[in-house]
C-alpha positions in Angstrom: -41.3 18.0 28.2 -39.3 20.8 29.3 -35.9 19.8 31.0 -34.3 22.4 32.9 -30.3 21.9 34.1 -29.1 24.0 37.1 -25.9 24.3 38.1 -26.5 24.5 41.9 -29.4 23.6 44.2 -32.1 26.8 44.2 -32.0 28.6 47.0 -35.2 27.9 49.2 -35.7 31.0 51.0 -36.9 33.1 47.8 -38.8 29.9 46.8 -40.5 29.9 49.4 -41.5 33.3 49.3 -42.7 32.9 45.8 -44.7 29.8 46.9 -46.5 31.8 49.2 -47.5 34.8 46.9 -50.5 33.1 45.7 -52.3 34.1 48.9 -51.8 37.5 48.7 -54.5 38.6 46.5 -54.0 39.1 42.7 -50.3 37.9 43.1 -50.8 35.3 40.8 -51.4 37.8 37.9 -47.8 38.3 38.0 -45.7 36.1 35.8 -43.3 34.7 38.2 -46.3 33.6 40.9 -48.0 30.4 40.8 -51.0 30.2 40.3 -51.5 31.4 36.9 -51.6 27.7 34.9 -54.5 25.3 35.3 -52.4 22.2 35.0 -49.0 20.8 36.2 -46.6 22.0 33.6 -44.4 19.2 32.1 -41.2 20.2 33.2 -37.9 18.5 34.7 -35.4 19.5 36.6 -31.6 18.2 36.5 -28.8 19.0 39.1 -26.0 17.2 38.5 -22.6 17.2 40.9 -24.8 17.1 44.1 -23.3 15.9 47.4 -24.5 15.7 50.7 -22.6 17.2 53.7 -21.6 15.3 56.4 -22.2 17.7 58.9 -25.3 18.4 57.8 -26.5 14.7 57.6 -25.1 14.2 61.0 -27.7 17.0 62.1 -30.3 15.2 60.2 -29.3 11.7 61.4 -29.7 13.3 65.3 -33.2 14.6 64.6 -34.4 11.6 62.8 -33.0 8.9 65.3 -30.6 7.2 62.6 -26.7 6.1 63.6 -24.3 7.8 61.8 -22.8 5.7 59.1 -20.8 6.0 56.2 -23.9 6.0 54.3 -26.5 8.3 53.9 -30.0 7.2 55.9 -32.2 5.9 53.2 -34.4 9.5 53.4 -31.5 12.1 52.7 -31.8 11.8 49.2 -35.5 13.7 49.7 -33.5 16.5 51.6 -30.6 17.1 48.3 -34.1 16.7 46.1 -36.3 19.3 48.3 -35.0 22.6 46.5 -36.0 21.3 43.3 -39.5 20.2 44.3 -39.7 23.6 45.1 -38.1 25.5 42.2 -41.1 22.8 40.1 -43.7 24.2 42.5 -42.7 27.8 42.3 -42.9 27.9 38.5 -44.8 30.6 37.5 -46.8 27.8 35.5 -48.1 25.8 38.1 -51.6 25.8 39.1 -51.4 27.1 42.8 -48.5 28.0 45.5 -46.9 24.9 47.7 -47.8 26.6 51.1 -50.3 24.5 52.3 -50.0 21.0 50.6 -50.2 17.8 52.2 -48.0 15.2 51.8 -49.9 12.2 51.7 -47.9 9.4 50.1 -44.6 8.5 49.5 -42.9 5.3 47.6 -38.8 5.4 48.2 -37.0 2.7 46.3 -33.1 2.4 47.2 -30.9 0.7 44.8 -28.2 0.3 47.1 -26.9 2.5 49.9 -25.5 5.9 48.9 -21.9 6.7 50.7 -21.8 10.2 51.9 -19.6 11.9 49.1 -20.6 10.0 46.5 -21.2 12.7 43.7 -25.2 12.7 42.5 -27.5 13.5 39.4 -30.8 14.5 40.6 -33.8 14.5 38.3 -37.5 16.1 39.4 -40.6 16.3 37.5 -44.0 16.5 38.4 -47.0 14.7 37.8 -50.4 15.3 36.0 -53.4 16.6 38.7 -55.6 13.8 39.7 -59.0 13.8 41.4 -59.1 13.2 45.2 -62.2 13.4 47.7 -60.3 16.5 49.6 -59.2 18.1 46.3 -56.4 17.3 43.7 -53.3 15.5 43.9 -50.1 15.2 42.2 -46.7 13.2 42.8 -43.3 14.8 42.6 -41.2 11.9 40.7 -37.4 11.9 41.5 -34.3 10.0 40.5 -30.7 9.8 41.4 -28.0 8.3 39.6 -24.1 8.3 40.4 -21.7 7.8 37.9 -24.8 6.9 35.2 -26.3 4.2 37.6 -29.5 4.8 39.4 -29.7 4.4 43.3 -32.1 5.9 44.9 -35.9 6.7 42.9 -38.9 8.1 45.0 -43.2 9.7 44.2 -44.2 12.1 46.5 -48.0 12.0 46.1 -49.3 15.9 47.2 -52.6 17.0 48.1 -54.2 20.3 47.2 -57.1 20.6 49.7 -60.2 22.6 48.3 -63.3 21.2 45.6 -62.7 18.6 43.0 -62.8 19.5 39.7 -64.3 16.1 38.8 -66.0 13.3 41.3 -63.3 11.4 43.0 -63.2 7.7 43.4 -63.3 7.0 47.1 -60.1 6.7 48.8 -61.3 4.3 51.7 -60.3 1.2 50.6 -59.9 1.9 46.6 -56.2 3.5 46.3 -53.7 1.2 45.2 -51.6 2.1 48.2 -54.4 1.3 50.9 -55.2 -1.9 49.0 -51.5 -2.6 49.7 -51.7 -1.9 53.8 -55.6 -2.9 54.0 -56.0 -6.1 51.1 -59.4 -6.3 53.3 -60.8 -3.2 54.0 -59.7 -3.4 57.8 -56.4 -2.2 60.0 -53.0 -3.9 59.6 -53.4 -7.2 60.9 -49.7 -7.3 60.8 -48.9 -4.7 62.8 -50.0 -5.4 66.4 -48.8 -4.0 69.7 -47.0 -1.1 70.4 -43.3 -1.7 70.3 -42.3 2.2 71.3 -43.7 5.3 72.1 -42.3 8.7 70.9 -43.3 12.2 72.7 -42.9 14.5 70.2 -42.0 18.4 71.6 -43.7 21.1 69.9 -40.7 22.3 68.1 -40.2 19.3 66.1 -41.0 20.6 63.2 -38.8 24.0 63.4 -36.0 21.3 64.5 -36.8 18.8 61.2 -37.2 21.9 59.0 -33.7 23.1 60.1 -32.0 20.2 58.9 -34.6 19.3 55.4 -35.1 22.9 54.6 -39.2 22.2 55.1 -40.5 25.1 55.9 -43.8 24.6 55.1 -46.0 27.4 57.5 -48.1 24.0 58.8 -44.9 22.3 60.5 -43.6 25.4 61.9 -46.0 26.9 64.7 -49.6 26.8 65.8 -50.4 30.4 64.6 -49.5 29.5 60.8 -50.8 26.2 60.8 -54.2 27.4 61.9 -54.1 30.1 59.4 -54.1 27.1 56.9 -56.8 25.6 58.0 -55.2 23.1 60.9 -55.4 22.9 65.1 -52.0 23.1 66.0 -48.8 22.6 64.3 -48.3 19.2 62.7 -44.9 16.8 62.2 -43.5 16.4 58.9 -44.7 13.4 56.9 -41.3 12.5 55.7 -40.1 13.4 59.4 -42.4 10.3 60.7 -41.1 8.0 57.8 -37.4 8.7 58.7 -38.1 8.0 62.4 -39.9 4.7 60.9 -37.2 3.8 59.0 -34.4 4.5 61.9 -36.4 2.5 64.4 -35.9 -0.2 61.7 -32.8 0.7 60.7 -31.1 -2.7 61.8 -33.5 -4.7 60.3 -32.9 -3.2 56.2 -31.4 -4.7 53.2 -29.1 -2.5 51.3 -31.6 -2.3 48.7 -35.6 -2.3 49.3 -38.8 -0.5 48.6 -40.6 1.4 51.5 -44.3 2.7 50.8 -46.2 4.5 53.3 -49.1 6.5 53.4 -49.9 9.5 55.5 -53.4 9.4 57.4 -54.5 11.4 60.0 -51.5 14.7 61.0 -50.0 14.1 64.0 -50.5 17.3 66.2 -47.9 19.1 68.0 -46.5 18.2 70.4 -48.0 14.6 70.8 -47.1 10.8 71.4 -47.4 8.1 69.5 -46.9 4.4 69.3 -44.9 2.6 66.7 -45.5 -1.1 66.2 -43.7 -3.4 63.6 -43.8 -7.1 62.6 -42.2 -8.9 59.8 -43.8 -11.9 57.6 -40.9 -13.6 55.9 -38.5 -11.0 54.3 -41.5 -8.1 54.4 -41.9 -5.6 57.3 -45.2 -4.3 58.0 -45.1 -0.9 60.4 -47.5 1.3 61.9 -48.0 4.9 64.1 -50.5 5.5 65.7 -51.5 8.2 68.6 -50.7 6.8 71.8 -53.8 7.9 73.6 -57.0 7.7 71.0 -55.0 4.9 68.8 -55.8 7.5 65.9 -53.8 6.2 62.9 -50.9 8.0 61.3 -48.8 6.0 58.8 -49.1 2.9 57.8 -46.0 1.0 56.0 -44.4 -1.6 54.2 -40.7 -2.5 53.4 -39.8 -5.4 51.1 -36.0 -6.1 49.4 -35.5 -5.4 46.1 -32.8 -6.5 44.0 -29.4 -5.3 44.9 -26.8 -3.3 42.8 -23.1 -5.1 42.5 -21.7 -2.3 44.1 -23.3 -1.2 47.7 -21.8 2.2 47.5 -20.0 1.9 51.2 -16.3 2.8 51.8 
């Protein structure tokens, strides 16, 4: 494997703009576009010295519905990572552009709570292409570590719409993930009753993209998420997460593992219901839309074990 070390975080605009060159006819012949590999290179990507702004984590605390703290919400280290998932998916060896991909899992494991300041070591590297009945996925794998200790870890599972290269097994049912939320085949027996309701404008995904740098074209404005292939706009994935995770907020252990997966998009702008329920030191949660009961995440939380030091002032 390959291990690249930056100095600073890549800029996202120009990665963006490469990520989005595959569409343009022929681009991809050109050795700095995706598109021109026909696997996920084995690369890695290290930034060490990262810290996260305050102000800027206030912004993202205010969008997402956390408190501010003297910690960073349990979902910022996925913002300080972002620019790397990028520069991995602009790599003129990857398979196709990022413009486009779902996000359709995504596993966070925090160690213990981050304080804002605390100077980080972020490590990025993708995962092999796996079959899927919509296309291909892959998982961006990321770890950070302060002062040689690992606190935070997460997989962000992506999906490449578009043919199969091989039969897929089917996902209803047979993904470790769904076994986890549906041990039975059904809904979340859990999870029952709508404890809030959220109406979501139609610029929440400019406003979450302005504080994660998540510009994907589908989050941004009906006219580019149709273009790729979707009704309307649609809210960030990790958006929905965060907004799980500060409705909980209260309820978390300074160290604990949150899985979720991504169903149906939730179209802009929309309500839905979130619903929650804990069975003994697990919490089971839910989104659904508030008028067809069309599901959208489902989640778990459970502790894990905790770090000596909490990393709070």
């Amino acid at each position: 494997m390959a291990t690249r070390t930056l100095d600073s975080p890549p800029s996202i605009l120009p990665l963006y703009a490469r990520a989005a060159a595959p569409m343009i006819p022929g681009a991809s012949l050109l050795p700095f576009v995706p598109g021109r590999g026909k696997e996920i290179p084995e690369i890695e990507l290290v930034l060490s010295g990262a810290q996260a702004d305050p102000e800027q984590v206030a912004a993202y605390a205010k969008v997402c519905g956390f408190a501010l703290r003297d910690h960073l919400p349990p979902t910022y280290p996925h913002v300080l990572a972002f620019p790397l998932h990028m520069a991995v998916m602009a790599d003129g060896s990857f398979p196709f552009g990022a413009v486009g991909l779902v996000h359709v899992e995504n596993q966070i494991v925090q160690r213990r709570r981050i304080a804002i300041g605390e100077t980080l070591t972020i490590r990025v590297q993708p995962t092999a292409l796996q079959p899927h009945s919509k296309g291909r996925t892959f998982s961006l794998l990321t770890k950070v570590s302060a002062d040689g200790e690992e606190v935070w870890e997460s997989t962000s599972t992506m999906l490449r719409r578009g043919p199969s290269d091989t039969e897929a097994p089917a996902k209803n049912g047979t993904s470790e993930l769904h076994q986890l939320f549906h041990p039975a085949g059904g809904e979340v027996d859990a999870v029952a009753g709508a404890s809030a309701e959220w109406k979501l404008g139609g610029d929440l995904g400019r406003r979450y993209a302005a504080v994660s740098g998540d510009r994907n074209p589908i989050h941004m404005h009906s006219l580019s998420a149709k273009a790729l292939g979707f009704r309307r706009a649609i809210a960030h994935g990790m958006w929905t997460k965060a907004r799980c995770l500060a409705a909980l907020e209260s309820r978390l252990p300074d160290a604990f593992q949150v899985d979720v997966r991504f169903r149906k998009p939730i179209l802009l702008p929309g309500r839905v219901e979130f619903a929650s329920n804990a069975v003994d030191d697990e919490i089971a949660f839910a989104v659904r839309d508030a008028k067809r009961d069309t599901p959208h995440l489902d989640g778990r939380i459970e502790p894990s074990e905790a770090k000596p030091n909490d990393g709070r002032k």
